[in-house]
C-alpha positions in Angstrom: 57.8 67.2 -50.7 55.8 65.0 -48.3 52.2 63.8 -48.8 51.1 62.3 -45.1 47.5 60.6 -45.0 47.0 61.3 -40.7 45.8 57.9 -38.9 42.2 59.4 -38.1 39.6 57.4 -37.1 37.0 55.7 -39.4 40.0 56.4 -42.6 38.9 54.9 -45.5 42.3 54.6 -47.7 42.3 52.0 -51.0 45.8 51.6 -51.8 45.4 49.4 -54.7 43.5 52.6 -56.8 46.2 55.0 -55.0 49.0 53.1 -56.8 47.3 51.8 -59.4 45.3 55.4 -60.7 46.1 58.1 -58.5 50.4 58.3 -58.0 50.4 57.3 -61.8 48.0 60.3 -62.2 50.8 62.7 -60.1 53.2 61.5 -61.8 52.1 62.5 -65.5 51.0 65.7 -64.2 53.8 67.3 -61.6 56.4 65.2 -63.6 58.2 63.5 -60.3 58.3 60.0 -59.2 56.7 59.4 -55.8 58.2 57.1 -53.0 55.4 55.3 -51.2 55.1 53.8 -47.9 52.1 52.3 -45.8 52.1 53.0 -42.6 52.4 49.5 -40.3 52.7 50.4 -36.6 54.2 52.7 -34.4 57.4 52.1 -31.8 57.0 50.1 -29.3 53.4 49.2 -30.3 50.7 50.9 -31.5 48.8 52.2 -34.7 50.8 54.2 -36.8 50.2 57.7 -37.2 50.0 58.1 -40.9 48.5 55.5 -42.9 50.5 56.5 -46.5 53.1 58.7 -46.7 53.8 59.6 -50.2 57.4 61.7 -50.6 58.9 63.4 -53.7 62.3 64.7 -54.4 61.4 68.2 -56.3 64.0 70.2 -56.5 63.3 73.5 -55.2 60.1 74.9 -53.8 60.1 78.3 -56.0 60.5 76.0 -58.9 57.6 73.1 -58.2 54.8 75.4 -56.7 54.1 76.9 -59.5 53.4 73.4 -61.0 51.7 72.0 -58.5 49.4 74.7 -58.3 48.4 74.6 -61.7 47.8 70.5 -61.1 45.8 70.9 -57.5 42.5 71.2 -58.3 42.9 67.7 -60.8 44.7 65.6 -58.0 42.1 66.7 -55.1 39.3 65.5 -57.7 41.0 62.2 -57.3 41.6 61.5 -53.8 37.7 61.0 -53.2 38.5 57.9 -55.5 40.7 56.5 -52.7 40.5 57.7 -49.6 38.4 60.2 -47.2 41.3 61.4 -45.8 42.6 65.1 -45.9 46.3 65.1 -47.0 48.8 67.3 -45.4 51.3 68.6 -47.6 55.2 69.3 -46.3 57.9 71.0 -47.7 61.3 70.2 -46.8 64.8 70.5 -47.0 67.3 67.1 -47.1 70.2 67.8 -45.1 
């Protein structure tokens, strides 16, 4: 699973509480470590299009809905805390 915060204009993102509070906060309750990146730039030059990305190695879908759903409501009370971005949520498969 992917978390992507979208490079909008006017974002408002505080990565010290996001690592500091809020992935310690995702962690206790979906039981997964995170992965987090800031976004930098973008190829050749240029803002980059996502300031966080936040990825999580899950398992299986069928199996970690469930739990995240019961968790939702608690982590988007939180991400007022950090940023005034909407997250985008993405599902995928490694190949």
């Amino acid at each position: 699973m992917t978390v992507l915060y979208p490079n909008k204009e006017g974002p408002k993102f505080d990565f010290e509480y996001s690592m500091q509070k809020h992935i310690p906060l995702a962690k206790a309750l979906l039981g997964h470590e995170f992965k987090v990146s800031r976004g930098m730039s973008s190829a050749p030059v240029g803002q980059p299009p996502f300031l966080c990305i936040a990825w999580m190695d899950i398992g299986t879908v069928e199996e970690f809905v469930p739990v995240l759903t019961r968790q939702l409501e608690a982590l988007r009370n939180d991400i007022p805390n950090y940023t005034n971005l909407e997250p985008v949520i993405q599902f995928e498969q490694v190949l």
